[in-house]
ROZAVEX-77629 format. One line per field, with one value per atom (N, C-alpha, C, CB): residue number from 0; residue in one letter; atom name; x, y, z. Coordinates in pm, 1 decimal, padded with zeros to 6 digits. Each point is the difference from the previous one (the first is absolute). Glycine has a CB too. Example, Ala and Ser with C-alpha at 12.3 -4.5 7.8 and 13.67 -1.06 7.14 Angstrom:
BEGIN
num = 0, 0, 0, 0, 1, 1, 1, 1
residu = A, A, A, A, S, S, S, S
atome = N, CA, C, CB, N, CA, C, CB
X = 01319.0, -00089.0, 00090.0, -00189.2, 00154.2, 00082.0, -00077.0, 00118.4
Y = -00569.0, 00119.0, 00120.0, -00117.3, 00222.3, 00119.0, 00109.0, -00062.8
Z = 00780.0, 00000.0, 00000.0, 00124.6, -00196.6, 00006.0, 00073.0, -00214.5
***
This chain:
BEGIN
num = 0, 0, 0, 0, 1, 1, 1, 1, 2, 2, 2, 2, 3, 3, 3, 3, 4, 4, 4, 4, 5, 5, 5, 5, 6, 6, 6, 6, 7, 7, 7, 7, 8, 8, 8, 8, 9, 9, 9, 9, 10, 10, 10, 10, 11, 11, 11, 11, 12, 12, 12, 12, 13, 13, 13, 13, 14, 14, 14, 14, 15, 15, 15, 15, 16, 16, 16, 16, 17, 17, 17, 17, 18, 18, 18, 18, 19, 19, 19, 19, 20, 20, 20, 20, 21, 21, 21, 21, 22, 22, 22, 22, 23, 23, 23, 23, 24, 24, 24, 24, 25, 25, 25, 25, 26, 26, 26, 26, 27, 27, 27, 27, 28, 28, 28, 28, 29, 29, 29, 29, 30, 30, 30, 30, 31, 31, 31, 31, 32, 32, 32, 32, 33, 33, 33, 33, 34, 34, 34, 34, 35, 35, 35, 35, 36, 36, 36, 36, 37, 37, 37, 37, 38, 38, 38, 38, 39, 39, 39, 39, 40, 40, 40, 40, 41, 41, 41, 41, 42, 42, 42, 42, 43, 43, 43, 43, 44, 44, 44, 44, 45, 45, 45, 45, 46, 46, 46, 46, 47, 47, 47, 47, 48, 48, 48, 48, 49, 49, 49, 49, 50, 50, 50, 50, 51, 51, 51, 51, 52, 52, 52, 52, 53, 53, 53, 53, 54, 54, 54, 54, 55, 55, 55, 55, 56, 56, 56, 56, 57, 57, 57, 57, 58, 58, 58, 58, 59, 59, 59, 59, 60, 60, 60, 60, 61, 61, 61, 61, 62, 62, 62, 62, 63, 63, 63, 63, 64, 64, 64, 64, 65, 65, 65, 65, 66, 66, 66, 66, 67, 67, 67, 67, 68, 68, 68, 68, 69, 69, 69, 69, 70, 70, 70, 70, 71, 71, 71, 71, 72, 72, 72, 72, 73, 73, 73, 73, 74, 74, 74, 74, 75, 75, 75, 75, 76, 76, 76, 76, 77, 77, 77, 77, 78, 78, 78, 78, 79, 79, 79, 79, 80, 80, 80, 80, 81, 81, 81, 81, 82, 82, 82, 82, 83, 83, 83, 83, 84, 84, 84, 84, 85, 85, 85, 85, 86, 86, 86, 86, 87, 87, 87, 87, 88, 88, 88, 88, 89, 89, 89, 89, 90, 90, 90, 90, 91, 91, 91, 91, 92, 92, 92, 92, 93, 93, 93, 93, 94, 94, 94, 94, 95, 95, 95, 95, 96, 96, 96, 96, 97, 97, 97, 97
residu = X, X, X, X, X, X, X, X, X, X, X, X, X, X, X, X, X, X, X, X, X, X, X, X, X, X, X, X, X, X, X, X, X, X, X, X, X, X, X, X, X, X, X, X, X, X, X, X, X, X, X, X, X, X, X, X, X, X, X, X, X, X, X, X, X, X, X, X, X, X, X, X, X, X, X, X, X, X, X, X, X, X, X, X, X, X, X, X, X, X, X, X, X, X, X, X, X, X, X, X, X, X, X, X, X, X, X, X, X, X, X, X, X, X, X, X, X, X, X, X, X, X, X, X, X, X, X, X, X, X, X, X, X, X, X, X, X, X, X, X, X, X, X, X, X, X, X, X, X, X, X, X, X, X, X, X, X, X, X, X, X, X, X, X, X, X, X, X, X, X, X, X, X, X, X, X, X, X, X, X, X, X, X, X, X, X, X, X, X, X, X, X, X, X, X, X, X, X, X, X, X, X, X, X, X, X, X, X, X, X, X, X, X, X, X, X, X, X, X, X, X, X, X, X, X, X, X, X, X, X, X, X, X, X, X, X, X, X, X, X, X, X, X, X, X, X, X, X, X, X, X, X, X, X, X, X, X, X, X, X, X, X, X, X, X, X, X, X, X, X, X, X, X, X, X, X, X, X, X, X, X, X, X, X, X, X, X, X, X, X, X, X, X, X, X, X, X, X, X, X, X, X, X, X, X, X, X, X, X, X, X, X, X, X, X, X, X, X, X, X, X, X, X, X, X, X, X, X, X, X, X, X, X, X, X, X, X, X, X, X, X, X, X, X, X, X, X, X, X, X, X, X, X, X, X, X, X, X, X, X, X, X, X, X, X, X, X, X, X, X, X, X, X, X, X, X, X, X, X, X, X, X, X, X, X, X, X, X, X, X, X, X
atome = N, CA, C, CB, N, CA, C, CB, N, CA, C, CB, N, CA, C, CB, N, CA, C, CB, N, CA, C, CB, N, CA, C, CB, N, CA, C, CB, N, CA, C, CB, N, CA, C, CB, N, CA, C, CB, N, CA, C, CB, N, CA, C, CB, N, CA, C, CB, N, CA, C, CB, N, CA, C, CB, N, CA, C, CB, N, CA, C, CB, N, CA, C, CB, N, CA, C, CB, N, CA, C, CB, N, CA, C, CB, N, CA, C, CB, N, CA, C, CB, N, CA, C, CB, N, CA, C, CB, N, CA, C, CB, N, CA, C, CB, N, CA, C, CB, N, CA, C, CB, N, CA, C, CB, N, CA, C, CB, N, CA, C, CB, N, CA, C, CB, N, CA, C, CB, N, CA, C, CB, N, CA, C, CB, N, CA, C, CB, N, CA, C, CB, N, CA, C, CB, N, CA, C, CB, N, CA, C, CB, N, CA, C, CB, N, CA, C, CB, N, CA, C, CB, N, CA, C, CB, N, CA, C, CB, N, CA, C, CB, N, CA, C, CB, N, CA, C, CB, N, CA, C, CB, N, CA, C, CB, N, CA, C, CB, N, CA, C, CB, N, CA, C, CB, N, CA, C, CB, N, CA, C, CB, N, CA, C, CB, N, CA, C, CB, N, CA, C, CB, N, CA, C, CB, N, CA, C, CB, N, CA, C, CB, N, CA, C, CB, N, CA, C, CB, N, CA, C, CB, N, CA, C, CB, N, CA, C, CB, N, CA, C, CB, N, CA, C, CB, N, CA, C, CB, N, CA, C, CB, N, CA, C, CB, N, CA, C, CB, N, CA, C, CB, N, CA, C, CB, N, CA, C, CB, N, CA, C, CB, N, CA, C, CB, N, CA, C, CB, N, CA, C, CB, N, CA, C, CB, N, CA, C, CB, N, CA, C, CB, N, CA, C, CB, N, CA, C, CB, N, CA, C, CB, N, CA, C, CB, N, CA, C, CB, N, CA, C, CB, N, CA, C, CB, N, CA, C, CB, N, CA, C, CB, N, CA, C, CB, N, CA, C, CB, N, CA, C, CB, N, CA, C, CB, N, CA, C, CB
X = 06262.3, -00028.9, -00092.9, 00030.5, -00127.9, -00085.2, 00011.1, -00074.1, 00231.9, 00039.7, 00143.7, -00037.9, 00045.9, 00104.8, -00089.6, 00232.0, -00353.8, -00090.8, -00043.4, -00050.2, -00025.6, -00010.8, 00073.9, -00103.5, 00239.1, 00127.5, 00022.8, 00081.8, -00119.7, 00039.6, -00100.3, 00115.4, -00242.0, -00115.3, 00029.1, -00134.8, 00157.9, 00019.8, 00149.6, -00140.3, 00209.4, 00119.8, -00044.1, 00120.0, -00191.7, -00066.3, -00056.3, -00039.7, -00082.6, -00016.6, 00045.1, -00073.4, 00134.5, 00121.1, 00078.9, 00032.0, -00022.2, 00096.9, -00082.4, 00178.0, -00325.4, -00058.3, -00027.7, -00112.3, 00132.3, -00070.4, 00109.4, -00115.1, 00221.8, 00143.6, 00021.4, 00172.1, -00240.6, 00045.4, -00117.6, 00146.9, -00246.9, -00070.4, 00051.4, -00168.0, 00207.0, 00035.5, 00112.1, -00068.9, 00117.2, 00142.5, -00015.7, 00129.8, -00214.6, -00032.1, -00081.5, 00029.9, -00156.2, -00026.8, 00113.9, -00213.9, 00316.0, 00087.1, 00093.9, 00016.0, 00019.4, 00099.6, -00070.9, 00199.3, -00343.0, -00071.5, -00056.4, -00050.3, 00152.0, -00133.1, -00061.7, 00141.2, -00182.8, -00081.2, -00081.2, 00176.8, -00288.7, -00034.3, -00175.3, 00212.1, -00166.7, -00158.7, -00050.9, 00052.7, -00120.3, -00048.6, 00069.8, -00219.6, 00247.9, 00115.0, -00028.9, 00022.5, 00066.1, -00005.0, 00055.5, 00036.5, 00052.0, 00039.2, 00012.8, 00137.7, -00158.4, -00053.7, 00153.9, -00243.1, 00278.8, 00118.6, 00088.0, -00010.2, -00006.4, 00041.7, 00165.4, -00198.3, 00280.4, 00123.2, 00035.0, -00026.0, 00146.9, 00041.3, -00052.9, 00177.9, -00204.1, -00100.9, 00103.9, -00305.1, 00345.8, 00023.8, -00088.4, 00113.2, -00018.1, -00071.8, -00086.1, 00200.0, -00183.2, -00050.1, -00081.3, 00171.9, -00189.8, -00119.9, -00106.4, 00126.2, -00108.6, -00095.4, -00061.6, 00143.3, -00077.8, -00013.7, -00096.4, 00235.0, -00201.5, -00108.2, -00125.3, 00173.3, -00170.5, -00114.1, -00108.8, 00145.9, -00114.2, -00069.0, -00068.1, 00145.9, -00052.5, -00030.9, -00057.2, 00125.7, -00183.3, -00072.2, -00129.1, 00225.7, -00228.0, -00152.3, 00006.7, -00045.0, 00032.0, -00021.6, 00037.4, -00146.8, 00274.7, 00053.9, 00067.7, 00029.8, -00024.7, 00100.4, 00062.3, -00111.1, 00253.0, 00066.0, 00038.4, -00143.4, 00209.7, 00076.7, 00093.3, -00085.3, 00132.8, 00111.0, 00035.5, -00030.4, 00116.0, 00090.0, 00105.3, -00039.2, 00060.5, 00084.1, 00022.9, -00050.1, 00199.8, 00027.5, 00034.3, 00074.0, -00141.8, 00025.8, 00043.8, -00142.7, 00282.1, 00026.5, -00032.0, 00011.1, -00084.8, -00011.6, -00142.7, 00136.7, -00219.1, -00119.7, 00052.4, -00162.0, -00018.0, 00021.0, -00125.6, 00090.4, -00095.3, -00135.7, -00005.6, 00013.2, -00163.3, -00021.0, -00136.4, 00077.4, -00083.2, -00071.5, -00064.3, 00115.5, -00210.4, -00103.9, -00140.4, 00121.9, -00154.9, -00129.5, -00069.5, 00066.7, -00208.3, -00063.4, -00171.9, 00220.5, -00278.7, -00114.6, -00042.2, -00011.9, 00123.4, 00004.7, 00035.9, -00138.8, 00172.4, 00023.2, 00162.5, -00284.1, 00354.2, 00155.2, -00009.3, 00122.8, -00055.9, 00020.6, 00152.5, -00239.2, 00217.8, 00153.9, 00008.2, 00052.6, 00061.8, 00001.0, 00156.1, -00230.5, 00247.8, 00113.1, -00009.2, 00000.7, 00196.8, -00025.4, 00105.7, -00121.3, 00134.7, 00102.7, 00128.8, -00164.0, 00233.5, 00084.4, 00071.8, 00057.3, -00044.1, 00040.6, -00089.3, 00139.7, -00289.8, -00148.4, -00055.0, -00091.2, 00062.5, -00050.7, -00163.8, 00234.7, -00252.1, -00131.6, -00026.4, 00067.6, -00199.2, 00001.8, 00028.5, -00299.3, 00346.7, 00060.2, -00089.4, 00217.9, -00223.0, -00121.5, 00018.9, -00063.4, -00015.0, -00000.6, -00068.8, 00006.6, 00072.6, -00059.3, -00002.8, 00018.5, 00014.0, 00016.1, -00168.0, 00266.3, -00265.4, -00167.7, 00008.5, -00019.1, 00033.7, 00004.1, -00139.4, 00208.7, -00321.1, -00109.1, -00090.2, 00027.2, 00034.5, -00145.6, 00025.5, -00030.6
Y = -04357.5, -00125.4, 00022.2, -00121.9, 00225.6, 00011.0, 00078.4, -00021.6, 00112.1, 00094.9, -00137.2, 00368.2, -00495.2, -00059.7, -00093.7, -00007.9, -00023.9, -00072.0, 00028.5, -00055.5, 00244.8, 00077.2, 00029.8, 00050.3, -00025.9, -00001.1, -00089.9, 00074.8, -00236.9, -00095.4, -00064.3, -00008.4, 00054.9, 00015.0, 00054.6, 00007.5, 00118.2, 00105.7, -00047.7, 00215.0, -00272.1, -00077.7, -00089.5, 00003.9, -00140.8, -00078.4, 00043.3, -00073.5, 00134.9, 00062.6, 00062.9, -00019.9, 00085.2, 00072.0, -00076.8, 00163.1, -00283.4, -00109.9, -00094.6, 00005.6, -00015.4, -00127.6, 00113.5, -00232.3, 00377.0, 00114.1, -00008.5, 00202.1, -00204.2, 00050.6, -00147.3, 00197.7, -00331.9, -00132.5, 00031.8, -00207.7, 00222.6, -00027.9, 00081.2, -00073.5, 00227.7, 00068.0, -00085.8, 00203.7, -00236.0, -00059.8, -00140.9, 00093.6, -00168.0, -00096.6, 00026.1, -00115.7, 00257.7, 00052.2, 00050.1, 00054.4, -00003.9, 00078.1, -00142.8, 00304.8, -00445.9, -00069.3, -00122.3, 00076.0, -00028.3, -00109.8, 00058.8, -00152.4, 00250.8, 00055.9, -00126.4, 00293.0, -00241.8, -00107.8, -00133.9, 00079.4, -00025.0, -00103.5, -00012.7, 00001.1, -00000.9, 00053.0, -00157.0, 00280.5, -00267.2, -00130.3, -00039.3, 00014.4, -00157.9, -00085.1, 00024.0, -00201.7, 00224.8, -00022.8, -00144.3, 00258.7, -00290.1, -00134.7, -00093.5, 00105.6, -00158.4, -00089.8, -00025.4, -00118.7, 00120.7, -00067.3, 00051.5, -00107.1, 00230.9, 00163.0, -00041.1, 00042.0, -00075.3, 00002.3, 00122.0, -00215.1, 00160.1, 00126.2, -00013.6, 00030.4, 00068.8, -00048.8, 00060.2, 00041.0, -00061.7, 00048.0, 00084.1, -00174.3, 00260.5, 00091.6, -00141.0, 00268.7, -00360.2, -00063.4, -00108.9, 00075.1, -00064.6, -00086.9, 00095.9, -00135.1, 00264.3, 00112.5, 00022.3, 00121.7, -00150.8, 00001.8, -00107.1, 00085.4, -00190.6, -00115.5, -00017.4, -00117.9, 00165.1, 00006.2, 00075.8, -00033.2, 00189.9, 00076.2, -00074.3, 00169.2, -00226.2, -00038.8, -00071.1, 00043.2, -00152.9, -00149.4, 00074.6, -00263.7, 00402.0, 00001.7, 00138.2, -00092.8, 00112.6, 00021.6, 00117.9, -00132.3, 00195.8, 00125.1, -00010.1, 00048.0, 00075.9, 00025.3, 00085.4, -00039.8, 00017.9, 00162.8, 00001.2, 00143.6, -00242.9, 00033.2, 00029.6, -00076.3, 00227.1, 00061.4, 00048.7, 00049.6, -00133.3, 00009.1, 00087.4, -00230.1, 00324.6, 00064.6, -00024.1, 00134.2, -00191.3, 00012.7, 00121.5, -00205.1, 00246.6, 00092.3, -00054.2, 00131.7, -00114.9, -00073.6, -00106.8, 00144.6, -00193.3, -00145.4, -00070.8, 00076.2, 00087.0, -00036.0, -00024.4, 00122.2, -00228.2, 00020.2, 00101.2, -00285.8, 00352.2, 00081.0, -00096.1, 00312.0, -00323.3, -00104.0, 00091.0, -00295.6, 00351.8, 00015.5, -00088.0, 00184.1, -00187.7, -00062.8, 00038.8, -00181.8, 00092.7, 00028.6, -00139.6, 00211.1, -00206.9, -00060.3, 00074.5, -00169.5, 00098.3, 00049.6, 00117.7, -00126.6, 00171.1, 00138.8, 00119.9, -00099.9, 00043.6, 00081.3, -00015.2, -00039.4, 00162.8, -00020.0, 00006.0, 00117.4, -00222.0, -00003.7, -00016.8, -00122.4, 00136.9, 00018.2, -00032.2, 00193.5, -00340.3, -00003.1, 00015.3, -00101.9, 00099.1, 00030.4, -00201.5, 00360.0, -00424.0, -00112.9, 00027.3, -00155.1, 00099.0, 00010.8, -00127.3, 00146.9, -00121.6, -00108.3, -00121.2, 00209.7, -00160.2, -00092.8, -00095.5, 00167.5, -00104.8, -00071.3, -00082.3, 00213.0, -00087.4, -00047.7, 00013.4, -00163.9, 00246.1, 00059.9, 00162.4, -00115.9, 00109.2, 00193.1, 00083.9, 00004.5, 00104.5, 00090.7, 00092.4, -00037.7, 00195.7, 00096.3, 00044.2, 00048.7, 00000.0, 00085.4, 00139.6, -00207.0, 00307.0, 00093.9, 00157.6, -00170.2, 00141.2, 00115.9, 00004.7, -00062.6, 00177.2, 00090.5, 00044.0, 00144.0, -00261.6, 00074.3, 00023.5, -00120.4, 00048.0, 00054.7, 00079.7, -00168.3, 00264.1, 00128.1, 00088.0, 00036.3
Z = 04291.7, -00067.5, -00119.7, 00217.7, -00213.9, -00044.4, -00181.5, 00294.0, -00216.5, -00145.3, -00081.0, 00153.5, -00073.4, -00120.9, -00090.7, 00159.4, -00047.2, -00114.8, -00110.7, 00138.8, -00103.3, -00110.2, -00079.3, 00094.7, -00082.4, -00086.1, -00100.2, 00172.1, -00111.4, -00037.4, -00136.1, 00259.0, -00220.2, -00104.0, -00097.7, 00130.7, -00116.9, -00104.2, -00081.0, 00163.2, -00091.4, -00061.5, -00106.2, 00211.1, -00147.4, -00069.2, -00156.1, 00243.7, -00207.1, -00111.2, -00126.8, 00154.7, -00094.1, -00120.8, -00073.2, 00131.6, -00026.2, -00076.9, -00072.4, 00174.0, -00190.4, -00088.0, -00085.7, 00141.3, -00141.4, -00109.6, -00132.6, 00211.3, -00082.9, -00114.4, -00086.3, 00197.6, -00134.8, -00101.3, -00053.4, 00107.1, -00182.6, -00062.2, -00119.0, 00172.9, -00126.8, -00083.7, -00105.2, 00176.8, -00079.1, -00072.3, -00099.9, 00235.2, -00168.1, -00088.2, -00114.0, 00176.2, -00187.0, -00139.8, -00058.4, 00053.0, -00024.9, -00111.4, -00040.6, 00114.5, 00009.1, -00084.5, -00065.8, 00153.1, -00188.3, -00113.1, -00090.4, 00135.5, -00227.9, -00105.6, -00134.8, 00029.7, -00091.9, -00070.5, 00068.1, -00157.3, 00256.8, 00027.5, -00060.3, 00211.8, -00346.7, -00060.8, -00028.8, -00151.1, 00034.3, 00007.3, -00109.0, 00108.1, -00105.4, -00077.4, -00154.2, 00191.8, -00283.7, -00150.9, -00015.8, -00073.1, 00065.2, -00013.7, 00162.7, -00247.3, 00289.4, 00093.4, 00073.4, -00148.5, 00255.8, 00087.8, 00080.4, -00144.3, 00113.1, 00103.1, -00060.6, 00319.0, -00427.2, -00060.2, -00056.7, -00034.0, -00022.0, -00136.1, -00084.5, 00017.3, -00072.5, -00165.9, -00103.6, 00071.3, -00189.1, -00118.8, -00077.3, 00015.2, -00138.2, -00074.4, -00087.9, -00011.9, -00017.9, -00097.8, 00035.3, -00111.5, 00279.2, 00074.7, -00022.4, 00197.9, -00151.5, 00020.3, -00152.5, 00218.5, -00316.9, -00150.2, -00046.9, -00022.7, 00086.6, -00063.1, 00052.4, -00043.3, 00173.5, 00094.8, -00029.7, 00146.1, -00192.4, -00077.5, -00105.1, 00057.7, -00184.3, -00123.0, 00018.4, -00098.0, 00253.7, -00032.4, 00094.0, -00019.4, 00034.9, 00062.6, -00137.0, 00369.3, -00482.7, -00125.9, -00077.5, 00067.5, 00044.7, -00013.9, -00140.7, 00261.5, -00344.6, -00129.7, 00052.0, -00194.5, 00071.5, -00016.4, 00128.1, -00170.7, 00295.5, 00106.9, 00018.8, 00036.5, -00012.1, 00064.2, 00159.3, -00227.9, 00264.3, 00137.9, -00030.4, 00085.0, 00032.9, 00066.3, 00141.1, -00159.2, 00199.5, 00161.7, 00045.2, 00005.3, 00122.3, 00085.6, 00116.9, -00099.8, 00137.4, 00099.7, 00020.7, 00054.9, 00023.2, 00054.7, -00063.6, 00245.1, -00327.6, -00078.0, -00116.5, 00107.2, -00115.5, -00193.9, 00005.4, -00145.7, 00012.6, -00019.7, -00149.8, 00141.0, -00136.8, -00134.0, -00082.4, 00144.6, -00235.5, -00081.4, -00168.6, 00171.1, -00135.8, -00121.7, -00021.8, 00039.3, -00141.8, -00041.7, 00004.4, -00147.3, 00180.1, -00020.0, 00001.1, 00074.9, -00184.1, -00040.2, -00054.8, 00128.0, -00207.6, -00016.8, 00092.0, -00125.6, 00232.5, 00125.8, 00075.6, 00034.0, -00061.2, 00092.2, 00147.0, -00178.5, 00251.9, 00168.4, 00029.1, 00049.4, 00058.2, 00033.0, 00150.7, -00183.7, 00215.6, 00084.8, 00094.8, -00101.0, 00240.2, 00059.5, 00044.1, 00097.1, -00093.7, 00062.7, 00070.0, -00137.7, 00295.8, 00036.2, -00047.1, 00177.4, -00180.9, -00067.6, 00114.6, -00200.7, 00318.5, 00107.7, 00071.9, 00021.3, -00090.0, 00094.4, -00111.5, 00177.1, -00310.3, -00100.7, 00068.5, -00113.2, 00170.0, 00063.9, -00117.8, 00333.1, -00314.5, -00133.0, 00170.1, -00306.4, 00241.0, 00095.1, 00009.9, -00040.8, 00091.3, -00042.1, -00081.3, 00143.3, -00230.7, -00100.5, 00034.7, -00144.2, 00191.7, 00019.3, -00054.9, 00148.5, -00295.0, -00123.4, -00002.5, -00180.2, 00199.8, 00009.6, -00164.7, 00306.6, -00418.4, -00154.6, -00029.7, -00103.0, 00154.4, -00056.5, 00073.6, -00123.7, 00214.7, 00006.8, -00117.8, 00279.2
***
């Protein structure tokens, strides 16, 4: 009795390990919102959004399901990742400045 309980634990477990896993890989972009409503966003939502918090010179490229949005503001270029199905920023994890 004692080895199906233990079985049955170790079952358990494995099985709330393996959904968690699963529910991080089938929600990527769950960063924090760029445009507000967890929708699809457009290249030219992600475009104005930039331009009305004081970005110049904005250039988008889609990568797959991203946009990557580059501009300037204040004399300074940033660059961000959006996901396009959330409209959440995605990671950005290009190590360009060490």
């Amino acid at each position: 009795m004692k080895r199906r309980l233990l079985i049955g634990a170790i079952g358990g477990i494995l099985l709330i390990g393996a959904t968690g896993v699963f529910v991080a890989i089938a929600e990527p972009g769950k960063g924090p919102a760029f445009i507000a409503g967890d929708q699809a966003v457009t290249e030219d939502q992600v475009r104005q959004k930039w331009q009305s918090e004081g970005y110049s010179n904005v250039q988008i490229v889609r990568h797959g399901r991203y946009f990557e949005a580059m501009g300037s503001k204040d004399g300074q270029t940033s660059k961000i990742t959006v996901d396009s199905k959330t409209g959440r920023l995605g990671d950005d994890d290009d190590d360009d400045d060490d």
